[in-house]
C-alpha positions in Angstrom: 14.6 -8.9 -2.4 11.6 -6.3 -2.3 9.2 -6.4 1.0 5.9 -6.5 -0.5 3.6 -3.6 0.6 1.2 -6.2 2.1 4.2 -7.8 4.3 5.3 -3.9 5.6 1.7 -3.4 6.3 1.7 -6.4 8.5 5.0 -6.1 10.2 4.3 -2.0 11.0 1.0 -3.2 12.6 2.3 -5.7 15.1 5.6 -3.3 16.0 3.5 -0.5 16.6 0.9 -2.6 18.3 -1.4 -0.4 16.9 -4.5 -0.2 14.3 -4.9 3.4 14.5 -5.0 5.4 10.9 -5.0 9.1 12.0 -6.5 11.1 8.9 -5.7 14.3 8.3 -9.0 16.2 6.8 -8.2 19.7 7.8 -10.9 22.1 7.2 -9.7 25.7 7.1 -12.7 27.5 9.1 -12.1 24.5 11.5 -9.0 25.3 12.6 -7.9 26.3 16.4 -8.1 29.7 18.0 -4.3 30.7 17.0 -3.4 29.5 13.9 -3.7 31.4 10.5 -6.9 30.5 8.0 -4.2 29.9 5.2 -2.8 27.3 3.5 0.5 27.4 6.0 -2.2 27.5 9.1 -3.2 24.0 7.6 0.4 22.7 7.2 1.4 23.8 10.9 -2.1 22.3 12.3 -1.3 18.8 10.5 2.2 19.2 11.5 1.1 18.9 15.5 -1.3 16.5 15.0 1.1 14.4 13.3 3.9 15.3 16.5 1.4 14.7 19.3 -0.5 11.6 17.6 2.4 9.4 15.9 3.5 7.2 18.7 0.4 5.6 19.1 -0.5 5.4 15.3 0.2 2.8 12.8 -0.9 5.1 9.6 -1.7 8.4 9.0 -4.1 8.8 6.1 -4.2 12.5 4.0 -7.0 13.4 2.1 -6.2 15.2 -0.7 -9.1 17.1 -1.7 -9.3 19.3 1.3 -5.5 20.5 0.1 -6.1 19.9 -3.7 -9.2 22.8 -3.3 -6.7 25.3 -2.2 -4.9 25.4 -5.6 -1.2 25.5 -5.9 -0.6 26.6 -2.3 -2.7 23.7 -1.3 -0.4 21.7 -3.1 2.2 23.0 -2.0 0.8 22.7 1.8 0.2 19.3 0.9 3.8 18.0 0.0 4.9 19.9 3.3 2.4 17.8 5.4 3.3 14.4 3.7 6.7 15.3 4.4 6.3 15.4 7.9 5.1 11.7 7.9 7.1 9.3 9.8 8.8 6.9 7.6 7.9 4.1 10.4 4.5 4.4 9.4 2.0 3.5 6.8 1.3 7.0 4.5 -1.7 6.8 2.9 -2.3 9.4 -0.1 -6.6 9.6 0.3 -7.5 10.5 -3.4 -9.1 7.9 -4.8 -7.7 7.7 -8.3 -8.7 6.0 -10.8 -7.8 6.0 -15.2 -6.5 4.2 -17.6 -3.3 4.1 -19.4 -0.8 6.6 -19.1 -3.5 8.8 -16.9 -3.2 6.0 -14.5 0.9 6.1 -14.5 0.8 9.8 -14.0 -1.7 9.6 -10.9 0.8 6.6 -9.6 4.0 8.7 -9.9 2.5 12.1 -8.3 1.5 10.3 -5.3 4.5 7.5 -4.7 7.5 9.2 -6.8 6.9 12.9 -6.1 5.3 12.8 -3.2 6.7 10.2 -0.3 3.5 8.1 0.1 3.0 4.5 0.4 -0.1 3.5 -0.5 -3.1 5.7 -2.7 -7.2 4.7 -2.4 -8.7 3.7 -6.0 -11.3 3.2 -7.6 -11.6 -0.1 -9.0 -14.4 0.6 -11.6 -12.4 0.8 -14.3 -10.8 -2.8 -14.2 -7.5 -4.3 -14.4 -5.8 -2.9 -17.2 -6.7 0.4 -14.9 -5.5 -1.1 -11.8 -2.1 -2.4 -13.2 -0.1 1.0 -12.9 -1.2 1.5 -9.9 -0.1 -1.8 -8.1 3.3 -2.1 -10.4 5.3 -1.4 -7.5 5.2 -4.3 -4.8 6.4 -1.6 -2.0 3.5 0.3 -3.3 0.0 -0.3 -1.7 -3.2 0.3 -3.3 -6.1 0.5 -1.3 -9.6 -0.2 -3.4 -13.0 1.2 -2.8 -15.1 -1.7 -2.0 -18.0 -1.3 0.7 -17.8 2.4 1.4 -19.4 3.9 4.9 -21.5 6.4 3.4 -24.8 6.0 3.2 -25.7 7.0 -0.8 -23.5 3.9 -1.4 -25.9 1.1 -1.3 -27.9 2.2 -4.3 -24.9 1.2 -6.3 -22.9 -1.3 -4.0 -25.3 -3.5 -3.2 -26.7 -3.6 -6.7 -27.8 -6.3 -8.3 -29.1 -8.6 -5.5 -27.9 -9.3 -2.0 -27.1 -12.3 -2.8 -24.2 -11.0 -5.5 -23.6 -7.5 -4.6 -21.1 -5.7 -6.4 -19.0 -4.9 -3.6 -18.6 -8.8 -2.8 -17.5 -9.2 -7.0 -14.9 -6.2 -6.2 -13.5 -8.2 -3.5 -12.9 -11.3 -5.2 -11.4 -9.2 -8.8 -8.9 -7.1 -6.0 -8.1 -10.5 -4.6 -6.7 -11.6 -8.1 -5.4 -8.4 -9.0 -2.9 -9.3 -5.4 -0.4 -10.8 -7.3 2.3 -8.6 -5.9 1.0 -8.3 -2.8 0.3 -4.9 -2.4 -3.7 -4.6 -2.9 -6.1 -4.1 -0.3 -9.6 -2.7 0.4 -11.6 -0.3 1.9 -14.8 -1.1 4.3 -16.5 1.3 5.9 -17.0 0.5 9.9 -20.7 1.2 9.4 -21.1 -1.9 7.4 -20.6 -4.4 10.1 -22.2 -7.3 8.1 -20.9 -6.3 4.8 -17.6 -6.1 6.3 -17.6 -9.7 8.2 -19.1 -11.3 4.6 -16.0 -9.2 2.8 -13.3 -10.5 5.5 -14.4 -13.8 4.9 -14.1 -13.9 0.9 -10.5 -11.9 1.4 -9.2 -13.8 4.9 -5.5 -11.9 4.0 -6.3 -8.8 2.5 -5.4 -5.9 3.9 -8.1 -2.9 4.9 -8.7 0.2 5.5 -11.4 0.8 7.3 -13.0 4.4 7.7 -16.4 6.0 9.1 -15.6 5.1 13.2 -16.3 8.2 15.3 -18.0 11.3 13.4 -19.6 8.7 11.3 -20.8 6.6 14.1 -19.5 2.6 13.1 -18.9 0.4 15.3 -15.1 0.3 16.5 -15.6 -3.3 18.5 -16.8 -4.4 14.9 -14.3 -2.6 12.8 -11.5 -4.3 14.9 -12.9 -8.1 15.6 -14.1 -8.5 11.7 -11.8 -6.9 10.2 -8.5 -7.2 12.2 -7.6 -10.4 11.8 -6.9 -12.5 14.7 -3.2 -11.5 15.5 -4.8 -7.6 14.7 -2.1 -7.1 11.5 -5.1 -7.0 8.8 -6.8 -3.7 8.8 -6.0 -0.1 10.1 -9.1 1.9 11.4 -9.5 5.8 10.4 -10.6 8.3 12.8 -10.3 12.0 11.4 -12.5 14.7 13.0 -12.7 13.2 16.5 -9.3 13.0 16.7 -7.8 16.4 14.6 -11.0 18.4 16.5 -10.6 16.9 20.1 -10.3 20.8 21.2 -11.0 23.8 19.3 -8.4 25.8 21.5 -4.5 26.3 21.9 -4.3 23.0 23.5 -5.7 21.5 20.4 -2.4 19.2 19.5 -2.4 17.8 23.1 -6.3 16.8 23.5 -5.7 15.0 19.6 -2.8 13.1 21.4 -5.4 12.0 24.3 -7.7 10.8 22.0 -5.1 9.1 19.8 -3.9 7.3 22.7 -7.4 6.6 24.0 -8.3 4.7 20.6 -5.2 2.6 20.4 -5.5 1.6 23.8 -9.5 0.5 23.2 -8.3 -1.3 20.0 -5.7 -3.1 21.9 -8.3 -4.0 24.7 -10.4 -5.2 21.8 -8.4 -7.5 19.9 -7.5 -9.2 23.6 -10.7 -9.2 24.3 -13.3 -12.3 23.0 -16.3 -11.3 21.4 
């Protein structure tokens, strides 16, 4: 029998003892003193924050568009990086499909048959019918946009009324889309209440929660709300503070310090009562 995405997700968590997501964003005119400003300067960047970050991660999160720009050597740069994964992690392809139909299909089988991910953000605008492909595969994980940390997004996700704001009505539709167990959500760290009310509706839900560091939510937040209490429930994105700890040759090494730095607060957290 299967393991349902949604039962690896918790089991990775609690082996790892860790909530960290590392993303991988990597900006070309960002990258350290050293390394080429090409497409295979981005591979071998990712490729030692991956090495010097992975023992204290339990995902690592790749966003495509900053590989997807690049054209085909970005693509290719991108299945290089998402090869260097570790399997004992949770890989999370960042690119926020969403179609209908076949489109949908196609999306699903670039990201979890030719490419080695587990899980893909969505968008769940589209409904069901556009979900289904996506979530077909129990192994398979699909993340949904649901209370997003930036700030444009409470024109729309709050709309119509506090009371009934579309984000909560997204929460409850993904939470009977979960038939295989395999769909979660993402809440952005910078919407503490927002993502309490959302933890309550969806107690077993996975998340993925972005926007702590750079984006300045609230980590003690991020972990208490939307842990869980045994801290198997979520996994909590840091990109730029992490990838851009130093701007030098000892770039991989300061990103390993500050990987180590967050899953150790996270751990102090969750042990920690409010």
């Amino acid at each position: 029998m299967n393991t349902s995405f949604n039962t690896r997700f918790r089991q990775t968590l609690a082996a790892r003892r860790s909530l960290l997501c590392v993303g991988l964003d990597p900006e070309m005119e960002k990258l350290p003193a050293g390394l080429p400003r090409t497409p295979q300067g981005l591979v071998q960047f990712c490729r030692e924050i991956i090495a010097a970050t992975a023992q204290y991660a339990a995902a690592f999160k790749v966003n495509f568009a900053f590989f997807e720009g690049l054209g085909n050597a970005g693509w290719e740069a991108l299945a290089q990086v998402a090869a260097a994964l570790p399997n004992e992690v949770i890989r999370i392809a960042d690119a926020k499909r969403g179609d209908i139909g076949n489109t949908a299909r196609l999306y699903a089988a670039a990201v979890f048959r030719e490419l080695p991910f587990d899980a893909l953000t969505a968008s769940p605008y589209l409904g069901e019918d556009a979900a289904e492909p996506f979530l077909a595969d129990e192994m398979k994980g699909v993340f949904f946009l649901c209370r997003t940390s930036n700030p444009g997004s409470a024109s729309v996700q709050l709309f119509p009324q506090q009371e009934q704001p579309l984000y909560l009505h997204v929460a409850r539709e993904v939470m009977r889309w979960n038939r295989k167990e395999n769909a979660g959500l993402v809440v952005g760290a910078t919407q503490t209440v927002e993502l309490e009310r959302v933890r309550r509706e969806c107690p077993a839900l996975p998340f993925l929660i972005p926007g702590v560091g750079a984006q300045g939510g609230d980590l003690a937040s991020a972990v208490r709300l939307g842990g869980g209490a045994n801290g198997d429930l979520a996994v909590i994105n840091a990109s730029r503070t992490i990838m851009y700890a130093a701007r030098d040759q000892h770039f991989a090494e300061a990103a390993g310090k500050e990987a180590e730095r967050l899953q150790r607060e996270m751990q102090r957290l969750l042990a920690t009562p409010a």
